[in-house]
DRENMARDO-729819 format. One record per residue (C-alpha): residue number from 1; z, y, x. Coordinates in steps of 0.25 Angstrom, whole numbers, plus 2048, in hexadecimal, padded with zeros to 3 digits. Layout:
# residues N
- num|w|v|u
- NUM|Z|Y|X
...
***
This chain:
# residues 404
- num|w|v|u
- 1|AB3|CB4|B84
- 2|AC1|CB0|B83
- 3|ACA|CA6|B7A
- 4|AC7|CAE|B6E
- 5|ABC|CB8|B6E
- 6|AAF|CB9|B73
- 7|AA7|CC5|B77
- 8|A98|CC7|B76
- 9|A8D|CD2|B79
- 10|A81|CD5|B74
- 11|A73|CDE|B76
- 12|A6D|CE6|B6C
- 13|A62|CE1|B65
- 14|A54|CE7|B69
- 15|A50|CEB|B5C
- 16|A5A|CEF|B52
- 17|A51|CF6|B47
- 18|A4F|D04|B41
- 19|A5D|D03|B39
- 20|A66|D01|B48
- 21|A6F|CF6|B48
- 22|A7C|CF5|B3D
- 23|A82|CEC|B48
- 24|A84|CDC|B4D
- 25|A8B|CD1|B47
- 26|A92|CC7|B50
- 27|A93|CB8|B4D
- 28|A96|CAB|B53
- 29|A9A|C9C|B51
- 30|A9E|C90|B55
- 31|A97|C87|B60
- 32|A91|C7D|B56
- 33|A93|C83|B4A
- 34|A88|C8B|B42
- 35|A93|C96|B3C
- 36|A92|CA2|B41
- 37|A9E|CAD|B3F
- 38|A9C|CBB|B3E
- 39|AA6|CC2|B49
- 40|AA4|CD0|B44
- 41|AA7|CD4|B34
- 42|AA0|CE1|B38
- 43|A91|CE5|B3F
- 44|A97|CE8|B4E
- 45|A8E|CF4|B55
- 46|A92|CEF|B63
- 47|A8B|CE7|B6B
- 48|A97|CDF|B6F
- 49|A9F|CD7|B67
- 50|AAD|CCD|B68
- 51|AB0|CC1|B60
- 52|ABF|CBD|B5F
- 53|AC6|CB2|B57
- 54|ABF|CA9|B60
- 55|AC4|C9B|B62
- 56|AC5|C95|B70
- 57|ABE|C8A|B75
- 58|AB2|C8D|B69
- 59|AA3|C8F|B6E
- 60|A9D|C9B|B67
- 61|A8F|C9E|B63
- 62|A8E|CAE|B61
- 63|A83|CB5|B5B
- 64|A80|CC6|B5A
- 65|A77|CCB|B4C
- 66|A72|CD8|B4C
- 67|A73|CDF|B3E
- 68|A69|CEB|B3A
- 69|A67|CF1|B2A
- 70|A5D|CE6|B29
- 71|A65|CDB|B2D
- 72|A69|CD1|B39
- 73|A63|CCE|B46
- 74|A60|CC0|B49
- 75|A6F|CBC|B51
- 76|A6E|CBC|B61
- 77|A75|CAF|B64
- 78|A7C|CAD|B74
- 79|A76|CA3|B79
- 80|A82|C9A|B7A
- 81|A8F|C98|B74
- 82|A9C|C9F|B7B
- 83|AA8|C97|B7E
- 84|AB5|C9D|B79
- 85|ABE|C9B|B83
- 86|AC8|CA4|B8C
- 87|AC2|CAA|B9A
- 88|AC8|CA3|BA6
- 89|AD1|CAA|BAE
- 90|AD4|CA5|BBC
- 91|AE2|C9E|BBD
- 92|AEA|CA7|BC6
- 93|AFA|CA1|BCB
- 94|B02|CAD|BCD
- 95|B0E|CA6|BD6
- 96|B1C|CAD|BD6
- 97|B1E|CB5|BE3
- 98|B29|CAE|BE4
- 99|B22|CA0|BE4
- 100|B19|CA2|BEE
- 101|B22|C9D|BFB
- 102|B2B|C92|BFA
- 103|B34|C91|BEC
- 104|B41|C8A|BF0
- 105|B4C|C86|BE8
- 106|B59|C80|BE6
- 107|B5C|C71|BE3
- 108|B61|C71|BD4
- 109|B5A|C7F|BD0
- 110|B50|C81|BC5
- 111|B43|C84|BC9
- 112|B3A|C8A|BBF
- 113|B2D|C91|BC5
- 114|B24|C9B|BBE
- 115|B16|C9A|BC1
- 116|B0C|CA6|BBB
- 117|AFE|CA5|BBA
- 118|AF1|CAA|BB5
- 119|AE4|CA4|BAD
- 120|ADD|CA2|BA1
- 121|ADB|C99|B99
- 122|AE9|C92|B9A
- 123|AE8|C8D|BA8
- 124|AEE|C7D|BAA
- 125|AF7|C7D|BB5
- 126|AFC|C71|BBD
- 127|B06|C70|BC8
- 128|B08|C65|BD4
- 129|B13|C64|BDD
- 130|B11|C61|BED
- 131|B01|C5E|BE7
- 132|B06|C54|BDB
- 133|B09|C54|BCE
- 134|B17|C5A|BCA
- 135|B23|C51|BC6
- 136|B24|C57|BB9
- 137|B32|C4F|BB6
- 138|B37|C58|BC0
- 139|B2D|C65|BBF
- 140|B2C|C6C|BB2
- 141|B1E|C75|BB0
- 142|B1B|C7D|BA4
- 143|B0E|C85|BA4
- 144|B0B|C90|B9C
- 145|AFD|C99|B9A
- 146|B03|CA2|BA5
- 147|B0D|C9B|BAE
- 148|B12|C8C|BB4
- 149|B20|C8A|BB4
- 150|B26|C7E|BBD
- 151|B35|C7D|BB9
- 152|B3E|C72|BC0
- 153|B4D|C71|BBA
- 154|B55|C6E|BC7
- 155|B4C|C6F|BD4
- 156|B4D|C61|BDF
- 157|B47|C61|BED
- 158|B3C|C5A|BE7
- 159|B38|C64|BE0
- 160|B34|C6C|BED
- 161|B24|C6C|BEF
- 162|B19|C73|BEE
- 163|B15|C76|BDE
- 164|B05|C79|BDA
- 165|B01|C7E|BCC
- 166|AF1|C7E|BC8
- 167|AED|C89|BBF
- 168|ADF|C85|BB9
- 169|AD7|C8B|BB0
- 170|AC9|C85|BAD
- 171|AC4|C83|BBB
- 172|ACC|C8E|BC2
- 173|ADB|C8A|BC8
- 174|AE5|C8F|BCF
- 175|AF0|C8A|BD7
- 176|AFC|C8F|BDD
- 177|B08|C87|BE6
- 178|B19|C8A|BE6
- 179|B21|C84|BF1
- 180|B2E|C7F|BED
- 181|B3A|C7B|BF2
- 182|B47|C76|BED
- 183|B52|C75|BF7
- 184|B61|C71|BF8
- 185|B6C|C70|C02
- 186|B69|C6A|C0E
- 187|B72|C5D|C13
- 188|B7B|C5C|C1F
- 189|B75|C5A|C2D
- 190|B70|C4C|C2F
- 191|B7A|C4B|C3C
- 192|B84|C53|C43
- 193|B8A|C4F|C52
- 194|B95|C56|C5B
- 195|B8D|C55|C68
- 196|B99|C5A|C71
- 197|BA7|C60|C71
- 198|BAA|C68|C7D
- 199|BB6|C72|C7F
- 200|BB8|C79|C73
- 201|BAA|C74|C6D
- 202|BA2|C6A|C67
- 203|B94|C69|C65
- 204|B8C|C65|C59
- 205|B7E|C5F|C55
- 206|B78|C5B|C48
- 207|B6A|C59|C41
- 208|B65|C60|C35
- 209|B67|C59|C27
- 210|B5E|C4F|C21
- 211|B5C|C57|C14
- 212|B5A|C65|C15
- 213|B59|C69|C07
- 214|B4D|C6C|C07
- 215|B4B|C78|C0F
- 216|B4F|C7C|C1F
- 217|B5A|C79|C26
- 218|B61|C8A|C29
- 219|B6C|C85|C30
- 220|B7A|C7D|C31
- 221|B89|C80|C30
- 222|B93|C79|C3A
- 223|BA1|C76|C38
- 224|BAD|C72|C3E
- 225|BBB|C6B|C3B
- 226|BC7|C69|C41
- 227|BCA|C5B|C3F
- 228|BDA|C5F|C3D
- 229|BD8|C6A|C32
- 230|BC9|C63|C2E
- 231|BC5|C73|C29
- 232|BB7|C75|C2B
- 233|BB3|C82|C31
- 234|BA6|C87|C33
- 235|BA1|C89|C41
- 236|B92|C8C|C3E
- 237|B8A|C91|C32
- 238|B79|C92|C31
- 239|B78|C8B|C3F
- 240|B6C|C88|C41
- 241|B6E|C7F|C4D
- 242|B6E|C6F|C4E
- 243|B7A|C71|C5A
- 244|B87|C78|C57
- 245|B91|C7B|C63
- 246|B9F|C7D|C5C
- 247|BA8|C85|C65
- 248|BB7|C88|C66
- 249|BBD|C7E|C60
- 250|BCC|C7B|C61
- 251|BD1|C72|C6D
- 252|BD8|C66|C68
- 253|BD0|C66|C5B
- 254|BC7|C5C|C56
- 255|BBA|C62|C4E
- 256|BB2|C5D|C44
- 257|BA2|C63|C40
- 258|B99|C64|C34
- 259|B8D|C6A|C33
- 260|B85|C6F|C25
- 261|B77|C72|C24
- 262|B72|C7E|C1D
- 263|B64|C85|C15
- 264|B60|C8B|C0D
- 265|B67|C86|C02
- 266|B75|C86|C0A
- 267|B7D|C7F|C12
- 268|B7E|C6D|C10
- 269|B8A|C68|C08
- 270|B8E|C5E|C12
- 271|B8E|C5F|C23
- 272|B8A|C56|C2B
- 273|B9A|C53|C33
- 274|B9B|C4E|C43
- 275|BA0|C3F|C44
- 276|BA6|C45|C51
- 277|BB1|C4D|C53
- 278|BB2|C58|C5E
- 279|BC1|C58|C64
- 280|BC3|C64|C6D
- 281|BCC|C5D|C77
- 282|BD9|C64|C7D
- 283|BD9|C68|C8C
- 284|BE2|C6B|C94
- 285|BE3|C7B|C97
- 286|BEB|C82|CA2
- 287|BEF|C90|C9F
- 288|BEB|C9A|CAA
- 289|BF0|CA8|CA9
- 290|BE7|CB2|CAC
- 291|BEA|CB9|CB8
- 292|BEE|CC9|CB9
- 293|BEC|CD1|CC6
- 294|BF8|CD6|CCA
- 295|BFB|CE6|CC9
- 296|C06|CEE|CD0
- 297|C0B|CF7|CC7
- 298|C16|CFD|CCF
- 299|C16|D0C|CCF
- 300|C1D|D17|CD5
- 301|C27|D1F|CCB
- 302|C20|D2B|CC5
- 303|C26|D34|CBC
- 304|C1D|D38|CB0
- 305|C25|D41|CAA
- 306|C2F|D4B|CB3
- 307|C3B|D54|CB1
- 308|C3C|D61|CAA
- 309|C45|D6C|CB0
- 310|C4C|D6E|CA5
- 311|C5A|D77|CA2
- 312|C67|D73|C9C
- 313|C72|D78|C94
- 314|C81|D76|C9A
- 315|C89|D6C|C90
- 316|C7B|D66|C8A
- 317|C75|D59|C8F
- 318|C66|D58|C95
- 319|C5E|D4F|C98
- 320|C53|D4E|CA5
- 321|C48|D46|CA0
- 322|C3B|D3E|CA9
- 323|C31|D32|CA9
- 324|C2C|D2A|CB4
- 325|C24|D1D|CB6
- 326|C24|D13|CC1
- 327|C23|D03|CC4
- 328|C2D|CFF|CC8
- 329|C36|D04|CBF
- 330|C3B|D10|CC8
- 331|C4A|D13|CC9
- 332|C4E|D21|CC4
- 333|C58|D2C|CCA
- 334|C5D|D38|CC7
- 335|C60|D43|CD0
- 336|C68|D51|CCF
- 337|C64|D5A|CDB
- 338|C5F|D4E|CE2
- 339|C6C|D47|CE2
- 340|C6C|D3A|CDA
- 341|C75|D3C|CCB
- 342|C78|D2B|CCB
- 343|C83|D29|CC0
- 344|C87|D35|CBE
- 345|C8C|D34|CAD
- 346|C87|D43|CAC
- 347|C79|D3D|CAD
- 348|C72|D34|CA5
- 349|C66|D2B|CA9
- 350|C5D|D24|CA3
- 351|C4F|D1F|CA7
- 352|C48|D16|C9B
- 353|C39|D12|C9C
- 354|C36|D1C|CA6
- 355|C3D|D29|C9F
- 356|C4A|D2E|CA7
- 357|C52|D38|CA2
- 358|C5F|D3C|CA7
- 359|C6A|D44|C9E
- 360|C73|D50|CA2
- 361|C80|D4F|C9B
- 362|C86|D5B|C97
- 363|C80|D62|CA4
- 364|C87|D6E|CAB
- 365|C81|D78|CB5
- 366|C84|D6E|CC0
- 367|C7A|D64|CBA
- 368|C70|D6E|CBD
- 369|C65|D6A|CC8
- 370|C59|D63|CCB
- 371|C58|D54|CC5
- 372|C50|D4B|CCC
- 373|C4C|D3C|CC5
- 374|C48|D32|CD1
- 375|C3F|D26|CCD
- 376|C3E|D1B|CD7
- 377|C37|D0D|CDB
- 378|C30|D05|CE3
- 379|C23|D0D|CE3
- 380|C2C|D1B|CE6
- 381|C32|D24|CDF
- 382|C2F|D31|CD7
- 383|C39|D3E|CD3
- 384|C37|D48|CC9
- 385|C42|D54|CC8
- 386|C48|D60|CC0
- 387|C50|D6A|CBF
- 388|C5C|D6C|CB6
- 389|C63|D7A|CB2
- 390|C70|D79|CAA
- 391|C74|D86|CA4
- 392|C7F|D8C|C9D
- 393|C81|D90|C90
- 394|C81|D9F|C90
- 395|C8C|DA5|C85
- 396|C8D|DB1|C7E
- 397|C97|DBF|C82
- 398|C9D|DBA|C73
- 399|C9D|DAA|C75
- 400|CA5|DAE|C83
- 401|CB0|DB9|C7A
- 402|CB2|DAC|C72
- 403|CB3|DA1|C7E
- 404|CC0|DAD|C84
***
């Protein structure tokens, strides 16, 4: 049996005659009538035989007549009539996944929730809200043969609750509950105090805010402002403390503080700002030098690079060439077979961040010797020597005709 048909079954009759049976003729009417309506035009064989077109709510009488080549059977009547109605199926809610924890929104959004579910007939469905009826000036439902729908134009914090919808069929009912939240910015902290200034810091304390928008407190942000430029820098940010110790601030500065609360939603419009005002007083600050240990860095002369022996041509200046170190500065002197050259203007001397080099003007085979240069001071002193050859230019047997 459903809304609009009705199936019945029957036995065959025990006897059916010599002739067999040509088939059976179905009939029914209506509860309280006497007019009965043949459901099939033509003898059906089977033993089993549905009837559509059917109105629900009716109560139907059915009977079954046998038809042989001598006629009809007497009709077999069920014994009662047969409701026409639809077969109950269990309500069933089939809550969203993502309605099965907490739903949180926004202040200001739109909220508009899709709830499925199962059953037939139509199930009626009701709602309640923290276990009473819902405001419906501020909830809209619309229900459907398959889904609820609760829909609220621009969410408030008093919309936050627990929602209940019925789904009940006959006697069979189901229920299922959606948690939700509608949040907003939190306000400032109630208070906030500077406990201390000390040195270069200042010490802070506040409370949490009075309204928290409706969710958990995640943290706080601290400020501070120099009261000269009054630009508000950020010391602090997702701190989840109640104390703040604000470090290295400027000496002679005064200081300002705020202090914003955050959640989930973000951080408060406003802070909460100190009535005090932390001034890092100036103090007085006496300059020590650090002291170095004292290193001696005198050294006796020491000649890195030494002379060469090297030979010259008669006519053509040369040059003797050394390095040497030494602290103090050592004093240099040149010698020609040990004998000391002073200011001879043959020789020129010159000794310039430790390179010495003495020049040969024009040597003859005179100049020719060992050269000695003498560095000396107060640590000692230190020589280093060569030897010089001046040749003379050898001419050809032709270049000599010519010089006759």
């Amino acid at each position: 049996v459903n809304d609009s048909s009705l199936t019945i079954k029957w036995q065959t009759p025990e006897s059916i005659g010599d002739s067999g049976l040509d088939g059976y003729t179905i009939e029914y009417c209506k509860d309280g009538t006497s007019d009965w309506v043949v459901a099939n035009k033509e003898l059906t064989p089977s033993n089993r035989f549905c009837i559509k077109d059917l109105t629900a709510g009716e109560l139907i009488h059915v009977r079954v007549v046998a038809v042989n080549p001598g006629g009809r059977s007497e009709p077999g009547l069920l014994a009662a009539p047969v409701p026409i109605r639809e077969i109950v199926d269990r309500p069933k809610i089939r809550m969203p996944r993502v309605l099965r924890s907490q739903y949180t929104k926004r202040v200001g959004e739109q909220i508009n929730l899709v709830i499925p579910f199962i059953g037939k007939p139509k199930p009626a469905v009701s709602w309640l809200k923290d276990g009473q009826p819902l405001d419906t000036k501020r909830v809209n439902i619309r229900n459907s043969g398959k889904d609820s729908i609760i829909f609220i134009r621009a969410a408030q914090t008093e919309d936050s609750g627990v929602y209940e919808i019925t789904v009940k069929v006959d006697s069979f009912e189901d229920k299922a509950t959606l948690t939700l939240r509608v949040v907003e910015l939190p306000g400032p902290p109630a208070s906030v105090k500077l406990v201390d200034t000390w040195g270069f810091n200042a010490a802070l304390e506040w409370t949490p805010p009075k309204d928290n928008g409706n969710t958990e407190i995640t943290g706080y942000t601290v400020q501070k402002a120099d009261r000269k430029t009054e630009e508000w820098f950020t010391v602090f940010e997702h701190y989840h403390r109640l104390t703040a110790t604000i470090s290295d601030l400027i000496m002679g500065n005064s200081y300002s503080f705020r202090v914003f609360a955050e959640n989930q939603v973000g951080v408060s419009k406003t802070g909460a700002v100190t009535k005090e005002v932390a001034t890092i007083q100036k103090t007085g600050i006496v300059y020590k030098p650090p002291e170095y240990p004292e290193r001696d860095f005198s050294e006796a002369p020491r000649f890195t690079t030494p002379l060469n022996d090297r030979a010259a041509t008669v006519g053509y200046t040369t040059k003797l060439l050394c390095s040497v170190r030494g602290s103090p500065k050592p004093k240099i002197e040149w010698l020609k077979n040990k004998m000391v050259i002073g200011d001879d203007p043959k020789f020129c001397q010159i000794s310039n961040q430790g390179i010495c080099s003495l020049e040969i003007r024009k040597p003859c085979s005179f100049d020719g010797g060992v050269y000695t240069c003498r560095a000396k001071n107060t640590q000692g002193e230190a020589t280093v020597s060569c030897k010089l050859e001046v040749k003379q230019v050898i001419l050809a047997e032709a270049d000599k005709v010519k010089g006759k």
